[in-house]
Residue, then its C-alpha position, 0 to 999 in steps of 0.5 A: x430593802x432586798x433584792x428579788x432573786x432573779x436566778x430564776x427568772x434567768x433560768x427560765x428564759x434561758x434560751x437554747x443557743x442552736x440556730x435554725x436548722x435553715x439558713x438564708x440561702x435556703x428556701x422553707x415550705x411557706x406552711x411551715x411552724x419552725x421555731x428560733x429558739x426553745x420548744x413551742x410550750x417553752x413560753x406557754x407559762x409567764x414568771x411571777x413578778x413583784x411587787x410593783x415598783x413604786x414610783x417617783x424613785x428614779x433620779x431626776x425623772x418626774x420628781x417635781x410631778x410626783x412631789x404634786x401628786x404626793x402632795x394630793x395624795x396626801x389629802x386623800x382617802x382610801x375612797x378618794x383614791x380608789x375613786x380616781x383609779x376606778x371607772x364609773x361605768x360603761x353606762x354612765x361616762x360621759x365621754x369613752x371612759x371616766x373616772x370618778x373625781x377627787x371632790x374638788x381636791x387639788x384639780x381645778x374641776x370637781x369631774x373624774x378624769x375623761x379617756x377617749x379614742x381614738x388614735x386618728x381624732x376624736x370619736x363620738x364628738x361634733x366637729x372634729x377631724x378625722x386623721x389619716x390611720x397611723x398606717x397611712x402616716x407612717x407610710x410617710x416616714x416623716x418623723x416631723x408630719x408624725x408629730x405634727x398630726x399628733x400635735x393637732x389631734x391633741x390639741x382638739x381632744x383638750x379643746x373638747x376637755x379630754x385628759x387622755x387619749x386612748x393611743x398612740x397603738x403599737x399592739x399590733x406591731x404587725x405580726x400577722x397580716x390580716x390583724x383587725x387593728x393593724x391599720x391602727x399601729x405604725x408598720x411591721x418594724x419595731x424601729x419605725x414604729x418606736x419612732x413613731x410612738x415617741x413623736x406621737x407621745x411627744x406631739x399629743x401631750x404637748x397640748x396638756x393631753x396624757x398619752x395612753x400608749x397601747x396595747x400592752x403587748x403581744x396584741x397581734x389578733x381580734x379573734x379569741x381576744x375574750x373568753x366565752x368565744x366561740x370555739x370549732x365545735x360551738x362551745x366556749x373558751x374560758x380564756x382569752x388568747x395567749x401570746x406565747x413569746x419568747x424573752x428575745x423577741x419580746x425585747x427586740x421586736x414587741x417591748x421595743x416600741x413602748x420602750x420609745x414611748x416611755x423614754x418620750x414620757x408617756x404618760x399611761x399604758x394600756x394593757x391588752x386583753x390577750x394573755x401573755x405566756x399564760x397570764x392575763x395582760x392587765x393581771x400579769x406580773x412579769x410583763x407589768x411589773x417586771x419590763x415594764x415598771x421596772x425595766x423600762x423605768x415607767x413612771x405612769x400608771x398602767x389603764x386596762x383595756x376596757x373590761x379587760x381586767x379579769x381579778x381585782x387584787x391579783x391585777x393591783x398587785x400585779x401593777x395595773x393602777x387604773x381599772x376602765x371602764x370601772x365595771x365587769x363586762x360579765x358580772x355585776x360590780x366592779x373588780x377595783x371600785x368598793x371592792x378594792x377599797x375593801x382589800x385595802x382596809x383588810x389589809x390584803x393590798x398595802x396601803x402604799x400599794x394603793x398609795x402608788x397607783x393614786x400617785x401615778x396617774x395624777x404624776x402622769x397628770x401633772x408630768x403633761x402640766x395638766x389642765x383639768x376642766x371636764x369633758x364639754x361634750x357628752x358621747x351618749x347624747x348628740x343635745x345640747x341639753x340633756x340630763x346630766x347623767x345618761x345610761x347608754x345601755x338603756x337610754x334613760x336620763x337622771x338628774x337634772x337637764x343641763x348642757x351636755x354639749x357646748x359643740x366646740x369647733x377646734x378645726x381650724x387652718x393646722x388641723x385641716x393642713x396636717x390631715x390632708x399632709x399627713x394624707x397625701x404623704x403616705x400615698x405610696x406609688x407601686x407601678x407607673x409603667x411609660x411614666x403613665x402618671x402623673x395624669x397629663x393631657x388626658x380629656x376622657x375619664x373614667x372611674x369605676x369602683x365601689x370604693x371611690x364614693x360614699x357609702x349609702x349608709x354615709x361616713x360616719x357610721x357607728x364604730x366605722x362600720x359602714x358597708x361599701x364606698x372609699x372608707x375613711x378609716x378602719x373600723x372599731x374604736x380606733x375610727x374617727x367621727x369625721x365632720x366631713x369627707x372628701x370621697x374620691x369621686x368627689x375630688x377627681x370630678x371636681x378636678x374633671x370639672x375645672x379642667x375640662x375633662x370628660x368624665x363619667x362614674x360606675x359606682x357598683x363594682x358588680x356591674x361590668x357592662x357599664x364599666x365595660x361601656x365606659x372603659x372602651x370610650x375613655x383614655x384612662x380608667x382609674x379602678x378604686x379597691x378596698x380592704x377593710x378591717x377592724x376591731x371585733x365590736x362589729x361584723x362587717x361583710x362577714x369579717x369580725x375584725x380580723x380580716x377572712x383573707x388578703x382578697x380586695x372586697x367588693x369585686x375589685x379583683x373582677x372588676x379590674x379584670x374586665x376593665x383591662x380587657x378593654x382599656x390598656x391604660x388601667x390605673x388602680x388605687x388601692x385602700x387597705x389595712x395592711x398587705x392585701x393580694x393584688x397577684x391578679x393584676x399586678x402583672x397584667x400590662x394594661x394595669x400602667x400604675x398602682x398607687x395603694x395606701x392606708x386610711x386617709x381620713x377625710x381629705x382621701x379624696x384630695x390627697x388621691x387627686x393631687x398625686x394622679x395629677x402631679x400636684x404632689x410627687x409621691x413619696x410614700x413607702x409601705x410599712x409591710x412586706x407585700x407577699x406573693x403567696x397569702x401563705x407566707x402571712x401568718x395566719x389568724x387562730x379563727x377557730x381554736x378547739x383549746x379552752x384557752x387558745x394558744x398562739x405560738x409565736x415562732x417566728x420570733x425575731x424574724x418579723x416581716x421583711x426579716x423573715x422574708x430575708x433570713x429565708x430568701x423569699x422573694x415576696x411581690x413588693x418588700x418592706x419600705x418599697x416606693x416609687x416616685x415621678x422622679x429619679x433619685x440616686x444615692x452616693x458619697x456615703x460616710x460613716x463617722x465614729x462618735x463613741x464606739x460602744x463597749x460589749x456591756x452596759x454598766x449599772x444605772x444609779x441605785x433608787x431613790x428612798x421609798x416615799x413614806x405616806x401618812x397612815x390612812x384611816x382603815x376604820x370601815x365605817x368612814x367607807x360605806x355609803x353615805x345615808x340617804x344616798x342615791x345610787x344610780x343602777x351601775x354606776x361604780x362607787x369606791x364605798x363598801x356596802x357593809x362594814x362587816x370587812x372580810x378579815x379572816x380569810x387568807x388572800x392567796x397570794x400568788x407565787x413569788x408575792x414580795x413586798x420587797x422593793x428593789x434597792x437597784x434598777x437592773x443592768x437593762x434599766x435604771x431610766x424612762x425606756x431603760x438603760x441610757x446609756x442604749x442611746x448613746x450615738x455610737x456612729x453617725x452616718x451621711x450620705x448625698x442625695x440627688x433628685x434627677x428630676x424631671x419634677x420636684x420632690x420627696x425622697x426617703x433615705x433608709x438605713x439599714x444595719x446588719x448585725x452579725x449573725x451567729x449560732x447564740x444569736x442569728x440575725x436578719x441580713x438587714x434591720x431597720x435602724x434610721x430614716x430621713x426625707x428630704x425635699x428637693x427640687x428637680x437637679x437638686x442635691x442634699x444629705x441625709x444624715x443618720x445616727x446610730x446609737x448603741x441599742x441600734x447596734x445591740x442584742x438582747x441577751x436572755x442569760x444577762x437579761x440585758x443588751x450587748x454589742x457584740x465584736x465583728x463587723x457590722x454593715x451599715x447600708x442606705x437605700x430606697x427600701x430594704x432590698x434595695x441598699x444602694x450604699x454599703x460600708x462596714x464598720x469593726x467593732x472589738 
């Protein structure tokens, strides 16, 4: 074995040790592109990476599963293993996305392998669940209600015979606000969402469901995320969007996360359809092969974004295992299917390239103690009986007519508990001027607001995508397919109704006179708003994904603005995907409460209710900074004049609330912020030392010796279609159609190609997620937490760090490093305990290329949000 010479790799992430030209204190034009670090084309090119680690070589991680998957593997064929690591077509799948099968060898159904969304329930399926956004769960920071909605959600994707589900997302991580997917992922903070993305690892494939974690990285905009889209003079780009991000950002911001969901055993990944640095992310080695394979120890197989795989050989060398939905958006055929079977048999990929992609995916199979039996519904058929193979695109049947939908009912008594909790918890409380709620006393009503009833074109549109009404989710592949929903005005006139209340409902926004009308006669008005967005599959009011602006839709704004010029006991509940304006009544004096939230699935209308009324104290808190001025966002590319759009990730490690700190901006609502209905304090803080960690990390064991296959049969006659063979229009086959391999042509391999496997992890790796010693505790923190009443309730304790700043290696005044909940009743008292580990307390070093503790003096804080720390202590680390 040789090592890779990583000299210059180093040198060019070498970054330049001066430190922003602006410090804390100072205010920045909120227009402004500034830089951290390097030039702004510094990270415009991504180094070359290879080979692609083999699997199965790190010391008591995933051996017995690996050793069943050689086992398996062993068995195989070059077709049969390109089989499982190939789609069989968007057209022909069953349910999202499925591979072929293995003939019956070694699994227990003679069917590929199903892929389905979504990361809030199952989407295009009977009878399943709709779940609070991963926004919304967040929102509660519980780090048990996260596993417990992961729990149920995987457990009725295996009751509907589901392998994989597409999720948990942690791209995006919330760069930019008004990101199409954000509602998707988990908040604006690494830590949180890394500990979000462990728990959902954990809870989804505890049901025997592998966990595909995603999308692999730098995800941060819809808009640009395809080539041939449209640019500002009309023609097309050639490429998708490049992430531009420089090495220290990447390993403290966007690797972080995945870091979590590998070390919880995540059983894929699922690379993005952006570039990153200039090369494609399911063909880019660097990011694949190098972070992910290697730094981070993952053991898994690497799935593409559907059709985001944009080469055949360049993407298997540079680490991608599984190509989905197996054919070219494009062009005909398929990049991997026969094509790489034939790549293979000339000798262009290495047998044991292939070899380790097959192994991975059944490792990750086996690793969840997998129970294979094949989907029981069929996603483009909504019969029981049906033929056994249906094109989506044309509609049309082949073969003969079976059952394609057994209409399996997994809901029961946890699912329906899970997605009402996991609903009620992440509803956050912003304002409550006079203690207006929780709603006591009151005999008159009324709700206004398109967004408190349904649609006309219903709940369960395709894609999400309905036009009007309270949305359950976003929309896009991530959106559900709700059996039910509670809307709104469901529950609050149900409630009305038991309890006497005279209530009255104008659905339209736009009509101000009735709500003028009913808003003089009530004695509280509550103002449903809405923001929706979504994945670039459908264009909704004009926004394709990415949302045009932070404004409330349907004439909220308007709306409020009417009702409180004549009611001043306004209340506004707000849905969004992230942060939205509400500059335009927020300090208006007739406006008593807000309450906002992500999507809240199908018990929306439930949860909004039981916190109006008390029945539950609010304990939400945002996972996003709420600005005062839309400028301080990000802004989305929408229109490029480049061929291959660039996006240049400046802020670098000053993501959300920490750019708002380094640069003393005060926005309208910060990171973490949340009222309750009671009055909790802080005191007694404590910190203890459990093991004080030196500067550097010390070296991981060494490999494991590379597993040796048998040699397979490279004679292509073994490989092309079977006579008398039928093939179906479309569908994706592992077999060649000629045995006239291509032999001669010289592959051109790309720069840096190796097929020298590493005999050692590097200082940074060496274990699933990376270094092990990174979760070493090196501190352990308390402190009381008492609940003043007057009503019983949750709380949620913040920890926050602040890293020493310096000139090599500035920092936010506070970073997110832990977070308990207690519940307690009114006069009750209890600890929130914390424990800071190693990697909690480090920087990435980009000349070492790994994590340091640094000597100084580091303060550790506890509080309700991260500007408001009510406790303060320092430790000194030297």
């Amino acid at each position: 074995m040789k090592y890779i010479d990583t000299t210059l790799l180093v040198a060019f992430l070498a970054l330049s040790n001066a430190a922003p030209s602006k410090k804390r204190n100072e205010t920045i034009n909120s227009n402004e592109s500034f830089l951290i670090f390097g030039t702004s084309n510094q990270y415009s090119t991504s180094p070359p990476f290879y080979p692609s680690p083999l699997g199965g070589r790190i010391e008591n991680v995933w051996l017995d599963a690996y050793s069943q998957a050689r086992e398996i593997v062993e068995t195989l064929n070059i077709a049969e293993k390109v089989n499982i690591t190939t789609g069989i077509g968007m057209a022909w799948s069953p349910c999202g996305g499925s591979t072929g099968s293995l003939n019956g060898k070694g699994l227990e159904s003679n069917i590929g392998f199903c892929g389905n969304d979504g990361p809030l329930g199952l989407r295009g399926a009977d009878f399943d669940s709709a779940y609070p956004a991963a926004l919304t769960v967040a929102s509660s920071f519980n780090r048990q209600l996260i596993y417990d909605r992961a729990d149920a959600i995987g457990y009725e994707f295996k009751s509907k015979g589901v392998d994989f589900f597409l999720g948990p997302v942690s791209g995006p991580i919330g760069y930019k606000a008004l990101a199409g997917r954000g509602w998707e992922g988990f908040g604006a903070d690494p830590y949180l969402q890394g500990e979000a993305m462990k728990y959902t690892v954990e809870g989804i494939q505890k049901n025997k469901v592998v966990a595909v974690s995603k999308h692999f990285i730098g995800n941060e905009q819809d808009t640009y995320r395809f080539e041939l889209e449209v640019k500002e003079d009309g023609s097309n780009t050639t490429a998708a969007i490049s992430s531009n991000i420089d090495d220290r950002s990447m390993h403290e911001i966007y690797l972080w996360p995945f870091a979590e969901a590998v070390k919880a055993g995540t059983g894929s990944i699922m690379c993005s359809y952006n570039r990153i640095n200039g090369s494609a992310g399911c063909a880019n080695s660097y990011t694949l092969n190098n972070l992910l394979k290697t730094e981070l120890g993952f053991q898994g197989f690497v799935m593409s974004d559907w059709y985001a795989t944009k080469s055949g050989v360049s993407s298997a060398l540079s680490g991608l295992d599984m190509n989905m939905p197996g054919d070219n958006m494009i062009s005909e055929g398929s990049y991997f299917g026969g094509n790489l079977t034939q790549a293979v048999l000339n000798g262009t990929i290495p047998e044991d390239k292939l070899n380790d992609m097959a192994t991975r995916i059944l490792a990750s199979y086996f690793v969840v103690d997998g129970n294979h039996t094949g989907p029981n519904f069929q996603i483009n058929s909504k019969k029981t009986y049906d033929h056994e193979y249906i094109n989506s695109k044309t509609g049309k049947g082949f073969g003969e007519i079976v059952m394609v939908n057994e209409h399996v009912d997994p809901r029961n008594d946890f699912t329906d508990k899970i997605a009402y909790q996991s609903a009620v918890e992440g509803i956050v409380l912003l304002k409550n001027e006079h203690n207006i709620l929780p709603l006591k006393n009151y005999t008159k009503i009324a709700i206004l607001g398109e967004a408190a009833g349904i649609s006309p074109d219903g709940f369960n549109c395709k894609f999400g995508s309905c036009i009007g009404g309270a949305p359950p989710s976003g929309y896009g592949s991530g959106a559900g397919s709700p059996s039910k929903f509670i809307s709104p005005v469901d529950a609050l006139g149900e409630r009305c109704r038991n309890e006497n209340i005279q209530y009255d409902f104008v659905s339209s926004s736009w009509d101000l006179s009735n709500s003028m009308d009913r808003s003089e006669l009530a004695q509280a008005v509550i103002v449903f708003a809405a923001s929706i967005a979504g994945e670039a599959v459908a264009i909704v009011d004009g926004n394709n994904g990415d949302r045009n602006n932070a404004s409330l839709w349907y004439n909220a704004d308007e709306l409020i603005k009417n009702t409180t010029a004549y009611n001043n006991n306004t209340i506004v509940v707000v849905t969004t995907p992230g942060s939205v304006n509400i500059e335009s009544f927020v300090e208006n004096e007739n406006v008593t409460a807000i309450l906002m939230s992500s999507y809240l699935g199908q018990e929306a209308g439930s949860a909004i209710t039981n916190v109006l009324f008390g029945d539950y104290n609010p304990s939400g808190r945002i996972p996003f900074t709420i600005a005062k001025d839309d400028l301080e966002y990000v802004p989305v590319i929408y229109n490029t004049t480049l061929d291959e759009p660039q996006d240049e990730f400046t802020r670098s490690i000053f993501l959300d609330y920490r750019y708002y700190d380094y640069y003393n901006i005060t926005p309208r609502y910060e990171f973490g912020y949340g009222l309750s209905y009671s009055n909790f304090t802080f005191g007694n803080l404590t910190i203890s030392e459990v093991n004080v960690p030196s500067k550097d990390l010390l070296s991981e064991s060494p490999y494991l010796p590379a597993y040796n296959f048998s040699s397979d049969n490279l004679d292509p006659n073994e490989y092309t279609f079977p006579e008398g063979f039928n093939k179906l229009e479309g569908y994706i086959y592992p077999y060649i159609d000629s045995i006239e391999v291509n032999t001669t042509k010289e592959f051109s391999y790309p720069e840096g190609y190796s097929t020298d496997q590493l005999a050692s992890p590097p200082i940074a790796g060496g274990s699933l997620g990376g270094n092990k010693q990174l979760w070493d505790v090196a501190y352990h923190v308390e402190a009381e937490l008492t609940n003043n009443g007057p009503y019983d309730g949750s709380y949620v304790a913040q920890l926050y760090v602040g890293i020493p700043s310096t000139d090599k290696f500035p920092n936010a005044p506070v970073q997110l490093r832990g977070f308990d909940k207690l519940s307690l009743n009114a006069k009750e008292s209890g600890t929130v305990e914390f424990d800071i580990t190693r990697k909690d307390l480090s920087v990435w070093d980009v000349m070492t290329q790994s994590w340091i503790v640094q000597h100084g003096s580091y303060n550790l804080y506890v509080g309700s949000s991260s500007r408001n720390l009510e406790l303060v202590d320092t430790i000194n680390i030297s």
